[in-house]
Backbone as a printed PyTorch tensor [residue, N CA C, xyz], in Angstrom:
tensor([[[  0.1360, -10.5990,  36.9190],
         [ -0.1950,  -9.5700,  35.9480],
         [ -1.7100,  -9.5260,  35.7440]],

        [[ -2.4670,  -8.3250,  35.7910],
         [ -3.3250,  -8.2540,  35.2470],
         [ -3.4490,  -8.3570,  33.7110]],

        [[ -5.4650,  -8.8350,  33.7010],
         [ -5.7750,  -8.9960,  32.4220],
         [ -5.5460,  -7.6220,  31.5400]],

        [[ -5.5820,  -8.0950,  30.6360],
         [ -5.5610,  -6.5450,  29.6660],
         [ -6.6450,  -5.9770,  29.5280]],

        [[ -7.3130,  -5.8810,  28.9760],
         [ -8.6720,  -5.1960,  30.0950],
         [ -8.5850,  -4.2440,  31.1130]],

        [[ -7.1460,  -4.1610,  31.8270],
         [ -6.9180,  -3.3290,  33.0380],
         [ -5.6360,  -2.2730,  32.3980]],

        [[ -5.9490,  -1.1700,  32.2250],
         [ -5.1590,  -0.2190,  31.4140],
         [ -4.7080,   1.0880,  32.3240]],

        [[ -5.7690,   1.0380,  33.0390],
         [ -4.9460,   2.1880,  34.1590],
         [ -4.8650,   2.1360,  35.4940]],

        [[ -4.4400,   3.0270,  36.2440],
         [ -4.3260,   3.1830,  37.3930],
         [ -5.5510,   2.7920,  38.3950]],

        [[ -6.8260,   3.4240,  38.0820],
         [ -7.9390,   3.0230,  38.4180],
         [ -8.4650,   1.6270,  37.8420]],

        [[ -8.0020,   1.2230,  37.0700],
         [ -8.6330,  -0.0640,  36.3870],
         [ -7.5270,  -1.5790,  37.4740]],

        [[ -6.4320,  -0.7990,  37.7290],
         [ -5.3750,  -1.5330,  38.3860],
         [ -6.2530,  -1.8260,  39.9580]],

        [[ -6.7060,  -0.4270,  40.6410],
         [ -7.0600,  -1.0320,  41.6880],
         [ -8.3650,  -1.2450,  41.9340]],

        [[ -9.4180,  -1.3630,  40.4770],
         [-10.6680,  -1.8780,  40.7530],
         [-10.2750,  -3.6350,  40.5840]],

        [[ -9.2700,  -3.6180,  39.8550],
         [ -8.8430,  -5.5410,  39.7090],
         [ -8.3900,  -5.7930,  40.6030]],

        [[ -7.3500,  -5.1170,  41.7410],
         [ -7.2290,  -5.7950,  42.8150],
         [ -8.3050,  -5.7450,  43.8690]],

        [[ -8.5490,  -4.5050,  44.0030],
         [-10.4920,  -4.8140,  44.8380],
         [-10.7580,  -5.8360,  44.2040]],

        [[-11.1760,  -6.1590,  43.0820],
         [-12.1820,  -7.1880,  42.7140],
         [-11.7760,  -8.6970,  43.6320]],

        [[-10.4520,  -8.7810,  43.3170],
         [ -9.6900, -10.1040,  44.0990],
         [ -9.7830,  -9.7380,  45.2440]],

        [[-10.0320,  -9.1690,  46.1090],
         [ -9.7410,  -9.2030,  47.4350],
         [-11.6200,  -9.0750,  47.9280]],

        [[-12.6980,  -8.8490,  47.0770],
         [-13.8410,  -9.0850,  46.9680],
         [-13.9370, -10.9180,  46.9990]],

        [[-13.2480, -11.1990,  45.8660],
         [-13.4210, -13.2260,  45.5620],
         [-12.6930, -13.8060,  46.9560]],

        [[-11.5200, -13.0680,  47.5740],
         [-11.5350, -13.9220,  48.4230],
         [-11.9790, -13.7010,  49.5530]],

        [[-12.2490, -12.6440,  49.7920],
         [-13.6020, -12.7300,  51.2380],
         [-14.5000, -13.3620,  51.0380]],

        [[-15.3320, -13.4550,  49.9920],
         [-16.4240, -14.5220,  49.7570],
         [-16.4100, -15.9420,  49.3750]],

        [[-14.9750, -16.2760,  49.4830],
         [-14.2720, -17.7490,  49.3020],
         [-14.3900, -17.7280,  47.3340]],

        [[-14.2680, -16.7000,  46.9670],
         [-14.5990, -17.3730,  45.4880],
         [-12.5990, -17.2440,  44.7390]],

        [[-11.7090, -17.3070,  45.6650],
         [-10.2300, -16.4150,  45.0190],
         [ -9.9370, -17.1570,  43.9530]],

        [[ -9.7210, -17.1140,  43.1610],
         [ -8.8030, -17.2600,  41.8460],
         [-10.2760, -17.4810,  41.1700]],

        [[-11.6110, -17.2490,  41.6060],
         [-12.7870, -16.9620,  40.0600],
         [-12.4190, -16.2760,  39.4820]],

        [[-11.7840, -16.6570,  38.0850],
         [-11.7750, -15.3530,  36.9240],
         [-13.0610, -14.8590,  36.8300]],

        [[-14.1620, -15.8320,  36.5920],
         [-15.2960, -14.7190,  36.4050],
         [-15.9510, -14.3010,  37.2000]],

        [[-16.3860, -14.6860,  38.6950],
         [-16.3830, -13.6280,  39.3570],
         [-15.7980, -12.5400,  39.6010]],

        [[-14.1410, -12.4700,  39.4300],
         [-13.1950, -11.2530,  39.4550],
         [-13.8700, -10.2890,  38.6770]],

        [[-13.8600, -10.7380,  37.4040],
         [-14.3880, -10.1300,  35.8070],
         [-15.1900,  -9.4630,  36.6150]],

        [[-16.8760,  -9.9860,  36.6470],
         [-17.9210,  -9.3180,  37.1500],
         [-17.6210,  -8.3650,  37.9990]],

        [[-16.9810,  -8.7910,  39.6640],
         [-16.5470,  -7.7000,  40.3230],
         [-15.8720,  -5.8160,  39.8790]],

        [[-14.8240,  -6.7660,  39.4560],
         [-14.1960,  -5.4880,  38.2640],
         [-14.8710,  -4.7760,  37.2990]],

        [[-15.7310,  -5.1590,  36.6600],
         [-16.9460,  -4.7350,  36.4120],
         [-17.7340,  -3.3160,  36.9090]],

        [[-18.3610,  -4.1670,  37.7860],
         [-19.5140,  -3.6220,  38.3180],
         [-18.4940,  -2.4850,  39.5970]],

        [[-17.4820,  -2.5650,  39.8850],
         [-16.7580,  -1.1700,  40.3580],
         [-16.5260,  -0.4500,  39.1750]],

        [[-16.1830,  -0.7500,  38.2640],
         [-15.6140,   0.1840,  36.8430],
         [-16.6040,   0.9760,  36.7810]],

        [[-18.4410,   0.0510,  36.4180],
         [-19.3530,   1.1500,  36.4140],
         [-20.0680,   1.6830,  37.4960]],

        [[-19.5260,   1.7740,  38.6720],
         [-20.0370,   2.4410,  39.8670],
         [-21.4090,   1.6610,  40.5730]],

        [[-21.9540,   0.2530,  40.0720],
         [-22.6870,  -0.3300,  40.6140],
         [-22.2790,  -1.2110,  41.8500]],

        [[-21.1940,  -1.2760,  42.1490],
         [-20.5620,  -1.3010,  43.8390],
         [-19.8710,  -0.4400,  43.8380]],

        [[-19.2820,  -0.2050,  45.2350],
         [-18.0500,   0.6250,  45.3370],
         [-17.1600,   0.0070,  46.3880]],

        [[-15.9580,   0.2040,  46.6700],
         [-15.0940,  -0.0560,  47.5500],
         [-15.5170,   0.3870,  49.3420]],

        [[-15.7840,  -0.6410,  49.8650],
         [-16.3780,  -0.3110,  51.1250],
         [-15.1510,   1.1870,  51.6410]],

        [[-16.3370,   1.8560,  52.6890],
         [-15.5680,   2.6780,  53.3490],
         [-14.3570,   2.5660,  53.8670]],

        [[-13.4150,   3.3000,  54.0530],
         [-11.9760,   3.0040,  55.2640],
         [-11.8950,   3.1610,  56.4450]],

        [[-13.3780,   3.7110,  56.7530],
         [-13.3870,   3.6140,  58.6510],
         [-14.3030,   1.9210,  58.9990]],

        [[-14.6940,   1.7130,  58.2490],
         [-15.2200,   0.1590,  58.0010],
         [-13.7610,  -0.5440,  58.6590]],

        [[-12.8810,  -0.4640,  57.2900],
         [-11.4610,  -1.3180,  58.0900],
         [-10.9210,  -0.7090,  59.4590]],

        [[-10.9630,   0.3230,  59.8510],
         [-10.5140,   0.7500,  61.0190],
         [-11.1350,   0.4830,  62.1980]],

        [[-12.5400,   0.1250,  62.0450],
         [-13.0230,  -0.3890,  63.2020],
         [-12.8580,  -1.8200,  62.9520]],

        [[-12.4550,  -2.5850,  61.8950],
         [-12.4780,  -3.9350,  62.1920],
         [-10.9320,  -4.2090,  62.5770]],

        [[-10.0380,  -3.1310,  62.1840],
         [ -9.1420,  -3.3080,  62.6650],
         [ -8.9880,  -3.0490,  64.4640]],

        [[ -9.6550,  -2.2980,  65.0800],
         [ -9.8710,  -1.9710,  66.3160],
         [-10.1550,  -3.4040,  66.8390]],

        [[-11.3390,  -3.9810,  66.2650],
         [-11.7420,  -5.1160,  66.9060],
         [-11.2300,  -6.9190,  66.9340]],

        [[-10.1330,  -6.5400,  65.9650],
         [ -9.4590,  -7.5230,  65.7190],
         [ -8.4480,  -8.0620,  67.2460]],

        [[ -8.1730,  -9.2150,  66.9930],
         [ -7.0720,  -9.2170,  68.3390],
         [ -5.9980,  -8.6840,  68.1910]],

        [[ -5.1520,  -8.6340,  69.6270],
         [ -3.7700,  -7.4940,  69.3020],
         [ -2.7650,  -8.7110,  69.2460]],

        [[ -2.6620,  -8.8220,  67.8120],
         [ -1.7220,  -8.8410,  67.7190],
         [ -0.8680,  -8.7960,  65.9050]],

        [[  0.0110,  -9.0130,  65.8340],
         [  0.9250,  -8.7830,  64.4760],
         [ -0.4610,  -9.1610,  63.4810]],

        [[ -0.5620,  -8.2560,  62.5850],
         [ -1.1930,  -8.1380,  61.1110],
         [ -0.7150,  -9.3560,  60.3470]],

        [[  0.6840,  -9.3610,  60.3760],
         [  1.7850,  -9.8200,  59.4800],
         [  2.0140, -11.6230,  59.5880]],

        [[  1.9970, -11.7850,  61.0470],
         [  2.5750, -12.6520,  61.1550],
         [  1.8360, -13.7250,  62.6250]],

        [[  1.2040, -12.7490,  63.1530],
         [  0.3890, -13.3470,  64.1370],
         [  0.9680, -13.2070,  65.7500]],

        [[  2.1660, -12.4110,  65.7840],
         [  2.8040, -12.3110,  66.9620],
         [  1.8140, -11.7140,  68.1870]],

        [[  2.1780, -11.9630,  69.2120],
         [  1.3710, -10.9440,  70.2930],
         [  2.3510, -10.0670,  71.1200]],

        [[  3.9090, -10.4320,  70.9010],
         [  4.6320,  -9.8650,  71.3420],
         [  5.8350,  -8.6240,  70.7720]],

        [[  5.9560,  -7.7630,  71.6180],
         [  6.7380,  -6.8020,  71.1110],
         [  5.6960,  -5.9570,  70.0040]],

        [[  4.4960,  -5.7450,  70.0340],
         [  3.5530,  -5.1920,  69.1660],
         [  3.8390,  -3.3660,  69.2530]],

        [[  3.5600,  -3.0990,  67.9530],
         [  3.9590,  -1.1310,  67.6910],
         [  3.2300,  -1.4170,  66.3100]],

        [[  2.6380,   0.1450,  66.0750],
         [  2.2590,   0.4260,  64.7220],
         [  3.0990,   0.5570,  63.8110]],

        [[  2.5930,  -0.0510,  62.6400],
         [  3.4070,  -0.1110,  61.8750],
         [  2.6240,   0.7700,  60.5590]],

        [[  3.4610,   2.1510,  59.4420],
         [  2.3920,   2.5150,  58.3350],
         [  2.6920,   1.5420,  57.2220]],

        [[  1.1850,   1.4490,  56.7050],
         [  1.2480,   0.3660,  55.5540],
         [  2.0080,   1.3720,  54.5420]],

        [[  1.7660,   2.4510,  54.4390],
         [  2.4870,   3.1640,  53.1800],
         [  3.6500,   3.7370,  53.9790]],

        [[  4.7960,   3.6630,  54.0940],
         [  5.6680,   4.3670,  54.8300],
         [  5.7210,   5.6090,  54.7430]],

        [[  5.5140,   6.3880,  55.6260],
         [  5.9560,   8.1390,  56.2030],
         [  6.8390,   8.1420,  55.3130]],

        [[  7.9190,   7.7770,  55.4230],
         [  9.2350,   8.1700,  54.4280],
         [  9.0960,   8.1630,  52.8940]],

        [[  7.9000,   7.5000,  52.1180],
         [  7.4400,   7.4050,  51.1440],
         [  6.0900,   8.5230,  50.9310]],

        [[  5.7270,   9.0220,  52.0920],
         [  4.7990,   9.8530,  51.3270],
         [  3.4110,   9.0960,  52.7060]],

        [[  3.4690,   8.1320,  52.8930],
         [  2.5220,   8.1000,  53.8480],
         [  1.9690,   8.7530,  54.8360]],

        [[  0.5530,   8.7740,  54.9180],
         [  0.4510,  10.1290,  56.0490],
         [ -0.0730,   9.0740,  57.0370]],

        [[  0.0120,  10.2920,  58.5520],
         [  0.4650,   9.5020,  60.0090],
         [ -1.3670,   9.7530,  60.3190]],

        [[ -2.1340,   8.9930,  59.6550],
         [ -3.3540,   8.5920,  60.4490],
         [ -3.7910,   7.3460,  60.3230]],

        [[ -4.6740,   7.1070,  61.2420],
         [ -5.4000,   5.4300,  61.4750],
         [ -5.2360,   4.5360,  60.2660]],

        [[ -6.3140,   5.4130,  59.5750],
         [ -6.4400,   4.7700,  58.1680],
         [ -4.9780,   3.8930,  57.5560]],

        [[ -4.0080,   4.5110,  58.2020],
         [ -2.2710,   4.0780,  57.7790],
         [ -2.1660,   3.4950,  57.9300]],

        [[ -2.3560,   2.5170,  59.3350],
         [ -1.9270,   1.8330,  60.3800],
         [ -2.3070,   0.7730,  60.8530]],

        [[ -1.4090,  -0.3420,  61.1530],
         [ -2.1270,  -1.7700,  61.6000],
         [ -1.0080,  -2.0780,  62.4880]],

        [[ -1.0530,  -3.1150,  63.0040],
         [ -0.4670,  -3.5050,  64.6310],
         [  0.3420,  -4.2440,  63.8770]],

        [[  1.7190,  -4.1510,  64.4350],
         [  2.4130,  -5.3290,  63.9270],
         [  3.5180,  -5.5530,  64.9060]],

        [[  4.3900,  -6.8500,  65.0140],
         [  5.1050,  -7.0090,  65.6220],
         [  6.9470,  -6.1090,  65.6600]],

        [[  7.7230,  -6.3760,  66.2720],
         [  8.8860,  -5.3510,  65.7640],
         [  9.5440,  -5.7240,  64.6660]],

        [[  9.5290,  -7.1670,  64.9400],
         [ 10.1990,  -8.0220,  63.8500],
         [  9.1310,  -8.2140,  62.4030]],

        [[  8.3910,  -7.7440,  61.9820],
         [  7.7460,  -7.5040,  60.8280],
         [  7.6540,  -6.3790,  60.5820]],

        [[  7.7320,  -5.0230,  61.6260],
         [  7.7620,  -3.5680,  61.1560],
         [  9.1980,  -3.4470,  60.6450]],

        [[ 10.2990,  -4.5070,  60.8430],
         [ 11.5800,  -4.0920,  60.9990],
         [ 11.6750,  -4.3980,  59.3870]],

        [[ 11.4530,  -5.4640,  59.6430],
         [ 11.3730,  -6.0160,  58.2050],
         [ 10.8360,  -5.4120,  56.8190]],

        [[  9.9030,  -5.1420,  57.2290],
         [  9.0480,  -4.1900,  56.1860],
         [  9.7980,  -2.7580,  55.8210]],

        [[  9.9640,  -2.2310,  56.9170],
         [ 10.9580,  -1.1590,  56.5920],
         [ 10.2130,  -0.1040,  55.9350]],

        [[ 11.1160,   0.5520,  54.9750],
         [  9.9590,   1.4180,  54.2420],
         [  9.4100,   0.8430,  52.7920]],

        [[  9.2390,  -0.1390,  52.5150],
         [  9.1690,  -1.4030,  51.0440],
         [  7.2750,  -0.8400,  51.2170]],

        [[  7.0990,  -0.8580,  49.9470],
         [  5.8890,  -1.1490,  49.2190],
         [  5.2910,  -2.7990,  50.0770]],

        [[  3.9660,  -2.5500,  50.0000],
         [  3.5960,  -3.7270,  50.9740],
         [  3.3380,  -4.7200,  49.9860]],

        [[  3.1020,  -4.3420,  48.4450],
         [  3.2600,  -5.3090,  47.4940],
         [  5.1640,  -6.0570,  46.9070]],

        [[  5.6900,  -5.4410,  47.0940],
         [  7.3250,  -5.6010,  47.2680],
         [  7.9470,  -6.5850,  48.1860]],

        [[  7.2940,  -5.8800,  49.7000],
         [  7.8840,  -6.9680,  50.5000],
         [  7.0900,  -8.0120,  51.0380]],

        [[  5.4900,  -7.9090,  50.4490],
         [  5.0290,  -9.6740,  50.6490],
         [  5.2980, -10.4130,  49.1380]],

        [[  5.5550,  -9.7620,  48.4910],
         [  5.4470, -10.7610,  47.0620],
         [  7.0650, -10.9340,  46.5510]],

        [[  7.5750, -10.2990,  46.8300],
         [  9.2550, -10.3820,  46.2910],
         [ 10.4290, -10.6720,  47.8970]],

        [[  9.5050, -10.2270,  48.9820],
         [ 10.6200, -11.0410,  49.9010],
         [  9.8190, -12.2760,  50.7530]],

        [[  8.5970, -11.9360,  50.8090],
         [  7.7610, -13.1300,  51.8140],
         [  6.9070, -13.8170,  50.9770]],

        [[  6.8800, -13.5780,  49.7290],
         [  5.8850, -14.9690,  48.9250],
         [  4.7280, -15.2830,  49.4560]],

        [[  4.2780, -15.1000,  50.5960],
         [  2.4830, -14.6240,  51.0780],
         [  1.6520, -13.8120,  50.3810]],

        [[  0.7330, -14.0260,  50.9750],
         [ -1.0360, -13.5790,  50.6170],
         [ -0.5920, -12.2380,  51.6600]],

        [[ -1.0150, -11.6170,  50.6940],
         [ -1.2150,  -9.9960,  51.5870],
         [ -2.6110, -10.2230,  52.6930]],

        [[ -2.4150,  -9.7490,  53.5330],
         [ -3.6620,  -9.8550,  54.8430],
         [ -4.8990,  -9.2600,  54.0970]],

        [[ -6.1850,  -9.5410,  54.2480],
         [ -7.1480,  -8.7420,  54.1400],
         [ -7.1430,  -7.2410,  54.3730]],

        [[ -7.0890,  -7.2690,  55.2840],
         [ -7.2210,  -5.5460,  55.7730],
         [ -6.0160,  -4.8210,  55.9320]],

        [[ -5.2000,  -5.6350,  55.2400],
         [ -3.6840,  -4.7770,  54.5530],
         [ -4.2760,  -3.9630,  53.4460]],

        [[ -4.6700,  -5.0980,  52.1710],
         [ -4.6930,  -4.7920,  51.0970],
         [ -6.1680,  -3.7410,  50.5590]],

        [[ -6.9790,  -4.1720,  51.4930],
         [ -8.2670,  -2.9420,  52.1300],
         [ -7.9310,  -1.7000,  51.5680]],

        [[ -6.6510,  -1.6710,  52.9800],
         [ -6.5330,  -0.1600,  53.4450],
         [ -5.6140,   0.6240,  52.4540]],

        [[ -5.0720,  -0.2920,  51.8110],
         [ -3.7260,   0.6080,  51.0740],
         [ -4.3760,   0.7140,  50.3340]],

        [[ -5.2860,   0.0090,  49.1780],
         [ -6.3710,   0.0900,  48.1060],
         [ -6.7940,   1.4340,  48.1200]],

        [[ -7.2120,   1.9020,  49.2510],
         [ -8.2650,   2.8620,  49.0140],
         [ -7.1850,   4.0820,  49.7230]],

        [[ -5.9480,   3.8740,  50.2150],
         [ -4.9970,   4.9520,  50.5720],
         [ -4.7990,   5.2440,  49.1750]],

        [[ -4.3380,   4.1680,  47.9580],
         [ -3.7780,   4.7830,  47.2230],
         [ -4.6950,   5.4330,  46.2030]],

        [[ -6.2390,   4.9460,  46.1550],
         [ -7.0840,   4.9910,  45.2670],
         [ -6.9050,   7.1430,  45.7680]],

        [[ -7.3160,   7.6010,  46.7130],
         [ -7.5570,   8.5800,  47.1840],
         [ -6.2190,   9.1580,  46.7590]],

        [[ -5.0510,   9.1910,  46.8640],
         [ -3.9230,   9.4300,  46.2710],
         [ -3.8080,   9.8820,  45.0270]],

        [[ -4.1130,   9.3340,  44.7210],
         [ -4.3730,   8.8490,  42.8980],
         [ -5.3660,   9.9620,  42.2810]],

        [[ -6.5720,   9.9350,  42.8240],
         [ -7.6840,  11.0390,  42.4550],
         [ -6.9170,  12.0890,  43.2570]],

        [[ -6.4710,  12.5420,  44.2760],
         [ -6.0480,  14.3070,  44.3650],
         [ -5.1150,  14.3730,  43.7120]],

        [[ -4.0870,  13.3380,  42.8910],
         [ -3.3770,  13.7800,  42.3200],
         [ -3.2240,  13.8660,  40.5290]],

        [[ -4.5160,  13.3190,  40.4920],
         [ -4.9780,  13.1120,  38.8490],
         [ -3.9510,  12.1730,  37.5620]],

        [[ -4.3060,  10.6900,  38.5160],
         [ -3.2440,   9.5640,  38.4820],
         [ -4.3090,   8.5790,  38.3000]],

        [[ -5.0390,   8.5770,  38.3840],
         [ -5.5980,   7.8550,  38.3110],
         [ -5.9900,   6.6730,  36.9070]],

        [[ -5.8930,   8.0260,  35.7120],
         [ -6.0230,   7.4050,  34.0600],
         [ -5.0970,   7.2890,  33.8960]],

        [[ -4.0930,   7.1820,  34.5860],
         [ -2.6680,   6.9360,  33.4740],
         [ -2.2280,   5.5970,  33.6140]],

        [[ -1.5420,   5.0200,  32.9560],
         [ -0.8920,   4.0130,  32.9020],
         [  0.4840,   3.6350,  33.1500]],

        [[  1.1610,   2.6370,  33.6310],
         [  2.1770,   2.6920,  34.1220],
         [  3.4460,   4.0420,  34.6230]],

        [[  2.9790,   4.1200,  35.7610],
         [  3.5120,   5.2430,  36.5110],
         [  5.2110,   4.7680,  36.4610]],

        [[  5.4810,   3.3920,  36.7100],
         [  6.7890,   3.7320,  37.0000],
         [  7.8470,   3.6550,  36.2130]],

        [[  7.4050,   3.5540,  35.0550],
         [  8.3190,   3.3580,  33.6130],
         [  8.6590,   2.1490,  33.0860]],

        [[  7.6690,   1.2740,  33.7280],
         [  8.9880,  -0.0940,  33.5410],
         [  8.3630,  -1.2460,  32.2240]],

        [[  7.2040,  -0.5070,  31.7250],
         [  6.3920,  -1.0790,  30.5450],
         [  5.0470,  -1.8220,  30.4710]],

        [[  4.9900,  -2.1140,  31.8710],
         [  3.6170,  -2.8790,  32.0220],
         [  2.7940,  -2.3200,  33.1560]],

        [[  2.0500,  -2.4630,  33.3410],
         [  0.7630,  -2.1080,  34.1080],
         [  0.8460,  -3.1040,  35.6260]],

        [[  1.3130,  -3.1470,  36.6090],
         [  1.3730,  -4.0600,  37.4750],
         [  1.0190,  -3.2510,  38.8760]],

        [[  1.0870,  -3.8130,  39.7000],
         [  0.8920,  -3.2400,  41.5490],
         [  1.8270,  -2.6500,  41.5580]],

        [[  3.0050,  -2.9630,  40.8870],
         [  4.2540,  -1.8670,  41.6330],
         [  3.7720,  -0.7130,  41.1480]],

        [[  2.8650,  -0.5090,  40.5150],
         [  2.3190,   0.7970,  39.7400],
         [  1.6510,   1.7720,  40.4260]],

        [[  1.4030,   1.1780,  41.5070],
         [  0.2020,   1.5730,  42.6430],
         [  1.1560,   2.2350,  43.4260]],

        [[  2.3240,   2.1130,  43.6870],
         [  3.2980,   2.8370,  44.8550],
         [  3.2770,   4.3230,  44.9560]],

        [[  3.1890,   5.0710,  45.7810],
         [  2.7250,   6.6410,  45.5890],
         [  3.7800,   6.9520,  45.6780]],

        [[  4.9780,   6.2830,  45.9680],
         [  6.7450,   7.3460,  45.4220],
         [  6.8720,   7.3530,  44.0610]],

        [[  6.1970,   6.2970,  43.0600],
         [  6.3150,   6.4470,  41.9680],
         [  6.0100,   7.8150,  41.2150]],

        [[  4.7770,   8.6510,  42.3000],
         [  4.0230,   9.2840,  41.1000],
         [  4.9170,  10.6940,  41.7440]],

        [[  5.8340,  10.8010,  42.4620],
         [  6.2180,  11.5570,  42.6050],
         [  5.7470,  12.8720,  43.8240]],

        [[  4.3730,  12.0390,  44.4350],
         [  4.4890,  13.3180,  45.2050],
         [  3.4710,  12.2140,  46.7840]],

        [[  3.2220,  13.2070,  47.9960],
         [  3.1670,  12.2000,  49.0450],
         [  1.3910,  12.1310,  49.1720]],

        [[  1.0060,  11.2800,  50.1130],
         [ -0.3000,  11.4040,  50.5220],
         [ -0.9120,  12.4810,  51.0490]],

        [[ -2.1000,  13.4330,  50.5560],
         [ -2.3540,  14.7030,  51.7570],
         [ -2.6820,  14.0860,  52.8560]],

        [[ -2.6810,  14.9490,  53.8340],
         [ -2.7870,  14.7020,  55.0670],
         [ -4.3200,  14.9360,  55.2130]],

        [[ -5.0400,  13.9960,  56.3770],
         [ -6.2340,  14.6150,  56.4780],
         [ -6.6690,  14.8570,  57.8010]]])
């Protein structure tokens, strides 16, 4: 759960940027570096790196599973599922094995690493969906609100774009 301090939609995914800031720089579980991070995105004195940034590091990465580290049986897999509203470009997409695309299915990528696989979401998982959903969120003027999916608290499942009822534009 986020701190309270984090009240909306945008405040939801400047706190998870912020964590995924602490642990690229080895600082993960600094509350106060988080704080600061979260911060200084709230007032526009950083911003969330670009998404062709992750796409070329995803290019340059080795081939194989995102998920799990496989090299075999590899296919794209969308981090936001098509069937949920995901749209079919790069920005979507990371390599994964069959047996982790299978798995994943069409589940929220916060759903099925935290409620069926108990893992650390990959770096350039949580990158790309960040800023899929951040962009989501602003064309669809979702961004200030608070708990999208009814369920009383402010959490990641909040971030899911089937919640808000409508899909990713295409670009």
């Amino acid at each position: 759960m986020p701190p309270s301090m984090v009240k909306t939609i945008r405040d939801l995914i400047y706190w998870e940027y912020a964590n995924l800031i602490a642990r690229a720089a080895g600082f993960e579980g600094n509350y106060r570096f988080i704080v600061s991070r979260f911060k200084k995105l709230k007032a526009s004195e950083i911003k969330m790196s670009d998404i062709t940034r992750d796409d070329r590091n995803m290019i340059l990465k080795d081939e194989c599973c995102i998920y799990c580290g496989s090299t075999e049986h590899l296919c794209f897999d969308h981090i936001i599922p098509r069937s949920k509203g995901g749209p079919d470009i790069t920005s979507n997409l990371v390599l994964a094995c069959r047996k982790c695309n299978s798995s994943k299915g069409d589940k929220d990528i916060f759903y099925w690493y935290g409620i069926e696989r108990q893992e650390q979401i990959p770096k350039l998982v949580i990158s790309k969906y960040l800023k899929l959903v951040y962009d989501f969120h602003e064309k669809n003027g979702t961004l200030d609100d608070p708990d999208l999916n009814g369920d009383g608290k402010l959490d990641v499942m909040d971030l899911a774009i089937f919640n808000a009822g409508a899909s990713l534009p295409k670009k």
